[in-house]
C-alpha positions as CSV (number, residue, x, y, z in Angstrom):
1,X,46.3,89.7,148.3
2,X,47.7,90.2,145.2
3,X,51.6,91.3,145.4
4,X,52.4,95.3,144.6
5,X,53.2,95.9,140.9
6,X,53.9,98.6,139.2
7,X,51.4,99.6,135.9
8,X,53.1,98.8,132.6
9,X,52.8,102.2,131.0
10,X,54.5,103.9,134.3
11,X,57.1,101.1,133.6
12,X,57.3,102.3,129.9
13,X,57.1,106.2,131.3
14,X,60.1,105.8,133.8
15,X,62.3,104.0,131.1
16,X,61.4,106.5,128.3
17,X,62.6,109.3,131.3
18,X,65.5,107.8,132.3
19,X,66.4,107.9,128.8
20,X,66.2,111.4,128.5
21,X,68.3,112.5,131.0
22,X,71.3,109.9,130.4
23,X,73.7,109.8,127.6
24,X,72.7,107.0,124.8
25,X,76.2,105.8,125.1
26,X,79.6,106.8,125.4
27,X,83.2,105.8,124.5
28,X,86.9,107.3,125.3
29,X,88.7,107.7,121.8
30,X,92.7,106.5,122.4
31,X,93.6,107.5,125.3
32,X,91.3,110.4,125.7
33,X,93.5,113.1,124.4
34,X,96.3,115.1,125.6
35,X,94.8,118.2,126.5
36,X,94.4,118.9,130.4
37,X,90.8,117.6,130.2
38,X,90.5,113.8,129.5
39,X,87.9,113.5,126.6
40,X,84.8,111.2,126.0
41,X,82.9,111.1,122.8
42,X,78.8,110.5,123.4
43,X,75.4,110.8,122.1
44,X,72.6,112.6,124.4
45,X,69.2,112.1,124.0
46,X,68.3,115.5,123.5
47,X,70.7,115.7,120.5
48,X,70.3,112.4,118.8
49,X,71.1,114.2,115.5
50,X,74.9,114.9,116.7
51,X,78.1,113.4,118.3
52,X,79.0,114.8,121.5
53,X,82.9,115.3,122.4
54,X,83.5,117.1,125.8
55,X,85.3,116.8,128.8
56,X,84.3,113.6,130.5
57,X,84.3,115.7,134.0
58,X,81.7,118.4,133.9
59,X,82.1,119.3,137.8
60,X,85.5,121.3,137.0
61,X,83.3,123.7,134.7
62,X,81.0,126.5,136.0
63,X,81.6,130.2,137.0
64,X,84.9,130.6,136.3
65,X,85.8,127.9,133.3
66,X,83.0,127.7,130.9
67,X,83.4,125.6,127.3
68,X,83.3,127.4,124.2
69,X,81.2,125.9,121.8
70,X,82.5,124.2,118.4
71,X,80.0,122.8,115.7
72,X,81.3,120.6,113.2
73,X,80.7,119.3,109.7
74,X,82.0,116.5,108.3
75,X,83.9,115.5,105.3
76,X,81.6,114.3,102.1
77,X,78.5,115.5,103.9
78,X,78.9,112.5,106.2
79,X,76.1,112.0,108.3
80,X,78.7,110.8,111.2
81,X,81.9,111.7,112.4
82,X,84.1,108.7,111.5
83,X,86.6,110.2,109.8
84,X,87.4,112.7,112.6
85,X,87.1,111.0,116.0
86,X,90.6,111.5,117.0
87,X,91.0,114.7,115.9
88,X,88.0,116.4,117.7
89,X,88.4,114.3,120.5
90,X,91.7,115.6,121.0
91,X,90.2,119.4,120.4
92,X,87.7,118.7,123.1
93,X,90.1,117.5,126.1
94,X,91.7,121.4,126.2
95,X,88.5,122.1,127.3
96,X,86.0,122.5,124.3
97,X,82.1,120.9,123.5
98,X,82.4,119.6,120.0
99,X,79.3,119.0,118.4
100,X,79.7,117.0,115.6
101,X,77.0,116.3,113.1
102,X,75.8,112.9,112.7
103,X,75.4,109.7,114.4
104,X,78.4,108.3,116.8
105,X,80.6,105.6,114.6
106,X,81.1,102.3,116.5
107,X,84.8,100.7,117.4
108,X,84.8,99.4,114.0
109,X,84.5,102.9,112.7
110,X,82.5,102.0,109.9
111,X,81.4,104.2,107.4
112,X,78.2,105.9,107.7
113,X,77.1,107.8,104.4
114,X,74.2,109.4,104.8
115,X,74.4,113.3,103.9
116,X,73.8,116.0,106.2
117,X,72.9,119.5,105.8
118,X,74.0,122.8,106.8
119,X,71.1,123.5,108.7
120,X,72.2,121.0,111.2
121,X,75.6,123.2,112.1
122,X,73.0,125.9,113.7
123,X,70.7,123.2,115.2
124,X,73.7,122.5,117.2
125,X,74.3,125.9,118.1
126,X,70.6,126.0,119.2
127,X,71.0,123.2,121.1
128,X,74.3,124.3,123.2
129,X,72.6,127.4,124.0
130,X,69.2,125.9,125.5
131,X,71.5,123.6,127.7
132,X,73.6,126.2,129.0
133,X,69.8,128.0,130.3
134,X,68.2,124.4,131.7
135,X,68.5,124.1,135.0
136,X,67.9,120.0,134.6
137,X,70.8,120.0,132.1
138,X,74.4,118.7,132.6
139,X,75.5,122.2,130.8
140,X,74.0,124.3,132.7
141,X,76.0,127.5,133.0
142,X,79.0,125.6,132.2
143,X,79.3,126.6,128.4
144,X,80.3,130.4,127.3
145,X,78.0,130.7,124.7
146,X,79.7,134.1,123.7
147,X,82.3,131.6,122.3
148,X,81.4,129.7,118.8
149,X,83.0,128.5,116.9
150,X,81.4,126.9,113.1
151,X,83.9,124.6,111.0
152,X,84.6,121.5,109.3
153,X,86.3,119.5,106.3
154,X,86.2,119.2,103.0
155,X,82.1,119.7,102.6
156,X,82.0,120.2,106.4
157,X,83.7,123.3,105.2
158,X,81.4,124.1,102.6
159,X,78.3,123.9,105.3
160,X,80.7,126.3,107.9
161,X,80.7,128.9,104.9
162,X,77.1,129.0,104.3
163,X,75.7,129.4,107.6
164,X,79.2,132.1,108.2
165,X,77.0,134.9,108.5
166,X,74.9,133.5,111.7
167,X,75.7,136.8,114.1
168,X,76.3,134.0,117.3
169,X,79.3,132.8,115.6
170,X,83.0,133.7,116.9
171,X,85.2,132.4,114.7
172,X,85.4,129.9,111.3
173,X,87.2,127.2,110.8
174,X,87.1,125.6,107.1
175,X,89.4,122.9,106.7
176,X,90.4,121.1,102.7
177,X,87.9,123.2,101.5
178,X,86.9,126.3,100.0
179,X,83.9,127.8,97.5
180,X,84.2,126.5,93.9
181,X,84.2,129.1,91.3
182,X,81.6,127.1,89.4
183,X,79.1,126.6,92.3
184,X,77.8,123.3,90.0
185,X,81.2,121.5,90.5
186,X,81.9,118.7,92.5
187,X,79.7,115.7,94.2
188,X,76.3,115.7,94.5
189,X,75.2,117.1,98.2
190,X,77.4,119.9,98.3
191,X,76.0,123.8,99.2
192,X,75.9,125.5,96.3
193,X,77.7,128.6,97.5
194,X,78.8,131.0,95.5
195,X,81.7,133.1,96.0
196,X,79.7,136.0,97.2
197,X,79.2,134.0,100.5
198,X,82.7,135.1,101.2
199,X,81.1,138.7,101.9
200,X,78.5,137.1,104.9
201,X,82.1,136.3,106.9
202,X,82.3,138.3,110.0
203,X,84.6,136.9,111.9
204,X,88.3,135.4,112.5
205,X,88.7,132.7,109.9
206,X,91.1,129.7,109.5
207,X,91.5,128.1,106.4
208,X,93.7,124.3,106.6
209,X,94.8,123.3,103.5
210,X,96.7,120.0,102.4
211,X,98.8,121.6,100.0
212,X,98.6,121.5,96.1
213,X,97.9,117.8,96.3
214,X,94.7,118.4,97.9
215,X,91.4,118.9,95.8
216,X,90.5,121.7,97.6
217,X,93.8,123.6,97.5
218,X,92.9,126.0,94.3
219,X,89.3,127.1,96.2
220,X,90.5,127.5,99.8
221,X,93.4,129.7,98.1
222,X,91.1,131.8,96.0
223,X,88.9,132.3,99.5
224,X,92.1,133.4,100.7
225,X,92.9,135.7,97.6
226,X,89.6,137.2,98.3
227,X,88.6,138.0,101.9
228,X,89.8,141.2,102.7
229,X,88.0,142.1,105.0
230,X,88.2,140.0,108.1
231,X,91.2,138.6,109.8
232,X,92.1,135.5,108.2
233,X,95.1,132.8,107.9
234,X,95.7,130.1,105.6
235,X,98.3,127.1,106.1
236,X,99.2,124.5,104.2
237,X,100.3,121.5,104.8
238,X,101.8,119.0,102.3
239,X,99.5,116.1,102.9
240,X,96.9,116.0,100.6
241,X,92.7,116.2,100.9
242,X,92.9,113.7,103.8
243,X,94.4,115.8,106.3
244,X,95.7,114.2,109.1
245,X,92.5,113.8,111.2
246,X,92.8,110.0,111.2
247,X,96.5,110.4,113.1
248,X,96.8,109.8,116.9
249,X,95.6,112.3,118.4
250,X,94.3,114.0,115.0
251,X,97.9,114.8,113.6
252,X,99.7,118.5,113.0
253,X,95.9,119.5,111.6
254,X,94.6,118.6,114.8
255,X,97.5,120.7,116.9
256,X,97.2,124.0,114.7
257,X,92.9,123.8,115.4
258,X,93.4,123.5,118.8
259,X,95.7,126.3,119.1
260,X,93.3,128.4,116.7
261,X,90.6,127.7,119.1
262,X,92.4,128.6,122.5
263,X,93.2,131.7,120.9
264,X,90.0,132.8,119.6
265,X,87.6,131.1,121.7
266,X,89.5,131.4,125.3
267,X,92.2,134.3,124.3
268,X,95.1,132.4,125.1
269,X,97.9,134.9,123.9
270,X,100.4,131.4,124.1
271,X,98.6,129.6,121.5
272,X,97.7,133.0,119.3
273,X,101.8,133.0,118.8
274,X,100.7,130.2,116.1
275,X,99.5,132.6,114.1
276,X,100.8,136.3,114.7
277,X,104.0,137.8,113.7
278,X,106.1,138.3,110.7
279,X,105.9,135.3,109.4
280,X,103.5,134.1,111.1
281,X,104.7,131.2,113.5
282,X,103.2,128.2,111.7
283,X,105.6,128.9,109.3
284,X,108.4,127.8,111.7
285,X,106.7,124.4,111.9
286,X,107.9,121.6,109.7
287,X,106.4,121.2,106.9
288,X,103.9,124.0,107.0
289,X,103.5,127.1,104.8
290,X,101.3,130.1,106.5
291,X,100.1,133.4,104.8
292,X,97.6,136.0,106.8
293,X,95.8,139.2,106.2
294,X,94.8,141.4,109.2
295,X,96.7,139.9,111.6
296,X,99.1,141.5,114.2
């Protein structure tokens, strides 16, 4: 009698299934941030387009404590996160889902340049939202997908502008970036946006500047000069187009997001102190310059 074997294809069926329904791979960035939530950053199956960062334990999230959703674009239309891992890592452990666009970067952190498109901002948003329904998904009715939140840097910031006007979205975050006047300037790959995109924002926006050193500096101010009619602040700090993403823990960039976020995406009032008042109070930080229209 011939010993029991299973057939090849169920062999080839049950790996292909177990694949589905377990992350591709996963990694803690430093030391997994210093928010309350310790922070992984993964790849799912589902999503093989984007870079997952979320709290590493999903069991504390459900009725009461759901994740707002952040989608993210990357600097130079980067098809991958590298630039950024510390800084949305440490966004995600206060208790975000940061969906990155692009491939996960290895230890190395090498740099992965293929370009990425807008469209992928609202696939992401897509995505978060079917999870939150599936009853076979990790997310399920753990994400408050009343709370989203598009942004990014540099072009990442270009690609948060043109899909602004998506009704799902809760808030804008454009960061060393803003619309050039001359829609035909700059690299190759960029959304040619014209100003008039600035009329398709709805919602609270945050613009993060690196100060007149940064390439972006003269558009994100003229976006400032020119949205009127939404609540909006710009701050600057002195640091040029880089930002501080790369910095442990993603730098004074990554602390003034996070508070953004808290405050528009979970209504902590603590955090909104950042950005209300007369100045507002980013201005009492070091190094930072603030301005704001419609703004208590």
């Amino acid at each position: 009698m011939r010993p029991y074997s299973i057939p090849l294809f169920l062999v080839v069926l049950l790996a292909a299934t177990e694949s589905f329904s377990q992350p591709v791979s996963s990694r803690v960035v430093e030391d997994g941030g210093t928010g309350k939530y310790s922070a992984i950053m993964m790849m799912e199956a589902s999503l093989p387009t984007h870079t997952i960062f979320r709290p590493k334990d999903m069991g504390t999230f459900g009725k009461k404590d759901k994740l707002p959703v952040i989608a993210w674009g990357n600097g130079a239309c980067f098809n991958s996160p590298w630039e950024h891992v510390n800084f949305l890592n440490e966004v995600a452990s206060h208790g975000f889902l940061v969906l990155a666009i692009g491939t996960m970067p290895s230890e190395s952190g090498e740099k992965v340049r293929g370009s990425s498109s807008s469209s992928l901002l609202l696939a992401a948003v897509d995505w978060a939202i079917a999870q939150n329904k599936d009853k076979s998904s990790p997310y399920y009715g753990k994400l408050d997908i009343t709370k989203i939140a598009v942004s990014g840097m540099s072009c990442g910031g270009l690609q948060a502008l043109e899909v602004a006007g998506d009704p799902r979205i809760s808030t804008l975050g454009v960061f060393n970036s803003g619309i050039f006047t001359n829609p035909r300037e700059g690299m190759p790959g960029l959304p040619k946006i014209t100003k008039e995109q600035i009329n398709q924002i709805h919602t609270p926006t945050l613009y993060l500047l690196g100060g007149p050193s940064d390439i972006a500096y003269q558009n994100g101010m003229d976006d400032f000069k020119q949205i009127n009619h939404v609540p909006v602040l710009v701050g600057n700090l002195d640091v040029g187009h880089g930002g501080t993403y790369a910095q442990p823990h993603g730098g004074e960039f990554a602390r003034v997001a996070t508070a953004w976020y808290k405050w528009q995406l979970k209504g902590d009032r603590e955090a909104g102190k950042l950005f209300t008042g007369n100045p507002p109070g980013l201005s009492q930080s070091a190094g930072w310059t603030a301005e704001k229209k419609n703004m208590p």
